[in-house]
C-alpha positions as CSV (number, residue, x, y, z in Angstrom):
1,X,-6.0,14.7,-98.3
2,X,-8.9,14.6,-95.8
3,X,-9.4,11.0,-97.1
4,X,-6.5,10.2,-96.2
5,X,-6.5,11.5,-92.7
6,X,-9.8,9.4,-92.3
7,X,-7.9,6.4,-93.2
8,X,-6.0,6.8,-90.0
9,X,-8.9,7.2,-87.4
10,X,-9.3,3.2,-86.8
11,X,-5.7,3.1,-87.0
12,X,-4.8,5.6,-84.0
13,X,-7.9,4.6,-82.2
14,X,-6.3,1.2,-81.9
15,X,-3.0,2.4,-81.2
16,X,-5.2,4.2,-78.3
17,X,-6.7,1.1,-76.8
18,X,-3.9,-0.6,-76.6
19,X,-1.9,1.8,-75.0
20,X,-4.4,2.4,-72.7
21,X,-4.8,-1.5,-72.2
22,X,-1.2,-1.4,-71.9
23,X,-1.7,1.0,-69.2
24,X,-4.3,-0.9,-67.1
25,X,-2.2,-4.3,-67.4
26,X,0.6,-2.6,-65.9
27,X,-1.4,-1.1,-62.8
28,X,-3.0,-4.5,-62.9
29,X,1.0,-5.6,-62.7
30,X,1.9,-3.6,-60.2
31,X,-1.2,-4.3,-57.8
32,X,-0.6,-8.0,-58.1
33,X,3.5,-7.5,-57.2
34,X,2.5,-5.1,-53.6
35,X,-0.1,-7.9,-53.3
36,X,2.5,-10.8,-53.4
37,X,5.5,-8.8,-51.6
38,X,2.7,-8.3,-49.0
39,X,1.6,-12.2,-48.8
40,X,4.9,-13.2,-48.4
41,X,5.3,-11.7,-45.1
42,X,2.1,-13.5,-43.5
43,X,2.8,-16.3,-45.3
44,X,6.6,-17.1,-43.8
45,X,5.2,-15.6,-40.5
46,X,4.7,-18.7,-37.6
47,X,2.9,-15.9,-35.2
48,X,0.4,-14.9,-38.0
49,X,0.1,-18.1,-39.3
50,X,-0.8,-19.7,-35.7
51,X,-3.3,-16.8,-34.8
52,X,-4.7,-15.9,-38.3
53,X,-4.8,-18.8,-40.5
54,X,-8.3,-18.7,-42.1
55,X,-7.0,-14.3,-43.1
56,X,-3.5,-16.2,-44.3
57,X,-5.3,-18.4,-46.5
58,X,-7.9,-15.5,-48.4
59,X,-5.2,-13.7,-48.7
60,X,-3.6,-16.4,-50.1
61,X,-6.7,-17.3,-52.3
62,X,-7.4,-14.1,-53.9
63,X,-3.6,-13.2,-55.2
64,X,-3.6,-16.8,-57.1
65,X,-7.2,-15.0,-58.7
66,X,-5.2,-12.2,-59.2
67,X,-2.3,-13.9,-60.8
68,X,-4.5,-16.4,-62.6
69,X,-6.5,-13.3,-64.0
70,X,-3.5,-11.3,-64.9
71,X,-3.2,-13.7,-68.1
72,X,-6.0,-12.7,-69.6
73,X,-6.5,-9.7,-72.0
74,X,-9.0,-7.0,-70.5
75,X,-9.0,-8.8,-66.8
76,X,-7.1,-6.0,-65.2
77,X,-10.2,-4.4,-63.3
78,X,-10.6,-8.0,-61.5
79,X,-6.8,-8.6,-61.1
80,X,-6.6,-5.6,-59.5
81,X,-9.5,-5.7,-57.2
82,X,-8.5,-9.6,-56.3
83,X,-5.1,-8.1,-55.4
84,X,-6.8,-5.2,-53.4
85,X,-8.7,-8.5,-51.6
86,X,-5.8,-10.0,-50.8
87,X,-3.8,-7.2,-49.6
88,X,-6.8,-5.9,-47.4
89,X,-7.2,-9.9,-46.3
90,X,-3.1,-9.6,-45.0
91,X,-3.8,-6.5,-43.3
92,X,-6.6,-8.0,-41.4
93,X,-4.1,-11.4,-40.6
94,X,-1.5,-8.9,-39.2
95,X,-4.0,-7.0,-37.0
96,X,-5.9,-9.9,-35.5
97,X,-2.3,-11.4,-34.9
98,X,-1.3,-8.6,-33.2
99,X,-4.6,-8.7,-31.3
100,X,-4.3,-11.9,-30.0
101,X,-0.3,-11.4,-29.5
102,X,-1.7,-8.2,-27.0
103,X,-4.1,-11.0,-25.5
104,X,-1.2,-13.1,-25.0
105,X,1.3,-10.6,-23.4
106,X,-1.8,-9.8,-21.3
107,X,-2.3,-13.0,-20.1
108,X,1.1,-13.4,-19.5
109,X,1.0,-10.3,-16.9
110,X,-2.0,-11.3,-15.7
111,X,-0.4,-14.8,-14.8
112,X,2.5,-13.2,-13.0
113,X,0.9,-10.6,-11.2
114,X,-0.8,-13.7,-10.0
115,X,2.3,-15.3,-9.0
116,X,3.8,-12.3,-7.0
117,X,0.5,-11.5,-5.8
118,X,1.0,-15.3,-4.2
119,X,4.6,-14.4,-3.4
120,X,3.3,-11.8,-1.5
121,X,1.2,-13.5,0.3
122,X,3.2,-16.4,1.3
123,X,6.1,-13.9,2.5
124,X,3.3,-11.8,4.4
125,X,1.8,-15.4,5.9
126,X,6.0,-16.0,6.8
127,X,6.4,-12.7,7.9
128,X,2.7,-13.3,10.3
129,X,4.4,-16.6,11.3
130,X,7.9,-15.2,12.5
131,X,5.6,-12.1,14.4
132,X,3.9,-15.0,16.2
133,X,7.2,-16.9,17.3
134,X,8.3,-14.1,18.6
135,X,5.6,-12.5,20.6
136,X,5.2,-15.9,21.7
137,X,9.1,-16.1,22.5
138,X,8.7,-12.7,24.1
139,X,5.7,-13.9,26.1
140,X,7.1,-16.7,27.7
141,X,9.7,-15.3,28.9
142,X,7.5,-13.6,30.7
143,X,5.8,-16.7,31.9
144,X,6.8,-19.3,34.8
145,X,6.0,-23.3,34.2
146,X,4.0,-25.0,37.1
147,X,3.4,-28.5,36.9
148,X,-0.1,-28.3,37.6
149,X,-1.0,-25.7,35.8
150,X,0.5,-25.0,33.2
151,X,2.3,-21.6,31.7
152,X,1.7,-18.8,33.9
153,X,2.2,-14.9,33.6
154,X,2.5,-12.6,37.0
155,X,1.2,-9.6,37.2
156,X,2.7,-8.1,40.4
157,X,0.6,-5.6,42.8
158,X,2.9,-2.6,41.2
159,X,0.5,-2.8,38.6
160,X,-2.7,-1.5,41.2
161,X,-3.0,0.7,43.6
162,X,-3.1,-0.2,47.3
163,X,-6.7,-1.5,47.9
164,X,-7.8,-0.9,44.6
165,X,-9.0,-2.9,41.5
166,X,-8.1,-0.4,38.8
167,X,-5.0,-1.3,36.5
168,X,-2.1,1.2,36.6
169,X,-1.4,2.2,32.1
170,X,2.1,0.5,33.1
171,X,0.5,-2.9,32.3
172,X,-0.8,-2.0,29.1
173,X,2.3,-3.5,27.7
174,X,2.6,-7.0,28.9
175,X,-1.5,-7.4,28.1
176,X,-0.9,-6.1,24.4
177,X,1.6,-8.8,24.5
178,X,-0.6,-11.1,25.5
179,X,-3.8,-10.4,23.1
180,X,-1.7,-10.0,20.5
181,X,-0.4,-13.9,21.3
182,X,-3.8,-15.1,22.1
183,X,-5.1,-13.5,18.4
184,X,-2.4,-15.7,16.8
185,X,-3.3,-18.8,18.8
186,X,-7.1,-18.9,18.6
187,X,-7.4,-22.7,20.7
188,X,-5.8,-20.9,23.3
189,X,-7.6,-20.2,26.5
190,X,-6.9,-18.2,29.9
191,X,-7.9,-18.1,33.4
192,X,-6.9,-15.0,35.0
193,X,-6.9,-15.5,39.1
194,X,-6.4,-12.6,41.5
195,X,-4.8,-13.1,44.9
196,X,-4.0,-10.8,48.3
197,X,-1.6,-10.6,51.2
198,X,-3.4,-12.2,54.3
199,X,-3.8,-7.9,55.5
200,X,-7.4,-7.2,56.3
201,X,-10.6,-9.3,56.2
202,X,-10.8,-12.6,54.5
203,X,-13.7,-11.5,53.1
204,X,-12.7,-8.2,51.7
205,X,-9.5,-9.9,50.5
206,X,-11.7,-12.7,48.1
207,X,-13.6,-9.6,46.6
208,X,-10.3,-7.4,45.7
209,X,-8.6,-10.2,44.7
210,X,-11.8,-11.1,42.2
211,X,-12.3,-7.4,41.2
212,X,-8.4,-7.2,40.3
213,X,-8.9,-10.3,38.1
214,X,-12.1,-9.2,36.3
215,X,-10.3,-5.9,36.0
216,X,-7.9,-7.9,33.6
217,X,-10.3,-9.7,31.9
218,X,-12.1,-6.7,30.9
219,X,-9.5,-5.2,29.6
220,X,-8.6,-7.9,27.6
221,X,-12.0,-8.0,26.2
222,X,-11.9,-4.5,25.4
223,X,-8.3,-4.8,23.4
224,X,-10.5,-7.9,20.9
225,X,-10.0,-11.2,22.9
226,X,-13.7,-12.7,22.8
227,X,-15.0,-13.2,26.7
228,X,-15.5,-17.0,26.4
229,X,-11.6,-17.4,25.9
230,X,-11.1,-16.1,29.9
231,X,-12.3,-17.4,33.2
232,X,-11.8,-15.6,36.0
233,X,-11.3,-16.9,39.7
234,X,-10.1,-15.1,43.2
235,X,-9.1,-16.6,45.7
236,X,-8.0,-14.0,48.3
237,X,-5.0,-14.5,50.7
238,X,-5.1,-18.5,49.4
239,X,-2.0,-20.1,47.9
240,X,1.3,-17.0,49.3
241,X,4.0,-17.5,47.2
242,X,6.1,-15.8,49.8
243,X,5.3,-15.5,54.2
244,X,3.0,-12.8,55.0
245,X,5.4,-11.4,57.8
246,X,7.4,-8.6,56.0
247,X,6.7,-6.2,53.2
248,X,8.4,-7.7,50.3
249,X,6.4,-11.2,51.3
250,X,3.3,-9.1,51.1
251,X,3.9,-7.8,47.8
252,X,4.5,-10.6,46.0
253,X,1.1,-12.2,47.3
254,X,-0.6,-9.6,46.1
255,X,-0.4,-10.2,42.3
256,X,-2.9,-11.9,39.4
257,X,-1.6,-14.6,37.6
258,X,-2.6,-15.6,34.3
259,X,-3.1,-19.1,33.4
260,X,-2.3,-20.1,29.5
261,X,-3.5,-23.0,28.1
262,X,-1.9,-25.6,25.7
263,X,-2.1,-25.1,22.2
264,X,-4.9,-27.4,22.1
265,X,-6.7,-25.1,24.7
266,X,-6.2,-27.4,27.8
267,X,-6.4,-25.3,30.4
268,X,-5.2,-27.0,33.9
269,X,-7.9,-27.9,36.7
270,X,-8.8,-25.0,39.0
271,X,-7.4,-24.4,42.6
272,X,-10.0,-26.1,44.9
């Protein structure tokens, strides 16, 4: 009997070893079929193919191995580490194609944050442009044309006290105006000239009439407008715009008048 049961030993063992070979070709098998299933999806992919080739093609490389291998008896170790290759090759296609998809996108945003950063500015340079027209617009009407001269902007004597040089805060507004015209029109140049009534001494009357005009220009200078942009003249009780004999005559002599220049910054020849 126990020779009998001897008999059996190589016969079992190789019923063993080939179930267990049996067992290692079909992991082998199944390895090889998630290998394929996940080729195919780089392989039919245009995104992955166009940012991952050289990943596409070991992937590609190590499944034929793994196939190739798969006919061979007692190849399943390498068929399944060829197929763990070429899975572990697609994984590494998808993520740098993702990567460089990111890339892409960011690029993209970059790009257009670019564009309506440009947008932006161009509306803003618009939006500077339109300001200008129309402190210009509002600045001229403030302004009178003389032939000789050029554009020029009164300041009446209600904007000093009598006999003094010192400007009144009430014309603060019209010289914001104007320095915020002359900052948008950098050619442009000014002469500022102060004038009297024909009350008092000649002499006293050319000093208050410079003082009121120097007055101006420093507080021009004072609000950004660089000094070399102003010249400042007085000519006294020269050149009434109205008689001397009554009040309201009077009051419009006293005044400073500011001279604008072209937007070439020609300024018109001085009074002589």
């Amino acid at each position: 009997m126990s020779r009998v049961r001897h008999a059996w030993r190589p016969v079992i063992g190789a019923w063993l070893a080939l179930g267990l070979a049996g067992c290692a070709n079909h992991a082998a098998d199944e390895a090889v079929s998630q290998a394929s299933a996940r080729f195919q999806g780089v392989r039919d992919n245009t995104e992955v193919l166009r940012h991952a080739p050289k990943d596409v093609i070991r992937a590609g490389e190590s499944l034929a191995r793994a196939e190739r291998l798969s006919g061979y008896w007692g190849a399943s170790d390498d068929v399944r580490h060829y197929a763990y290759l070429s899975m572990r090759y697609t994984d590494i296609a998808l993520a740098h194609s993702l990567a460089a998809a990111n890339l892409d996108q960011l690029q993209r945003q970059g790009l257009e944050r670019e564009r309506l950063q440009l947008a932006l500015r161009e509306s803003k340079l618009l939006s500077v442009q339109r300001q200008g027209q129309w402190l210009e617009d509002q600045l001229l009407a403030l302004t009178t044309t003389d032939a000789d001269r050029g554009l020029v902007l009164t300041l009446g004597d209600v904007l000093f006290d009598t006999g003094e040089a010192d400007l009144k805060p009430s014309a603060n507004r019209t010289l914001l105006k104007l320095v915020q015209f002359l900052q948008m029109n950098p050619r442009r140049i000014i002469r500022i000239e102060g004038y009297t009534d024909s009350t008092g001494a000649a002499e006293d009357n050319l000093k208050l009439s410079k003082d009121r005009a120097q007055a101006v220009a420093d507080m021009l200078v004072d609000l950004g407008v660089e000094e070399r942009r102003i010249d400042v003249q007085g000519y006294g009780d020269q050149y009434p715009v109205e008689a001397n004999a009554t009040e309201r005559g009077r009051a419009l002599n006293r005044r400073v008048e500011i001279v604008i220049s072209d937007r070439a910054g020609a300024l018109g020849d001085k009074r002589q």
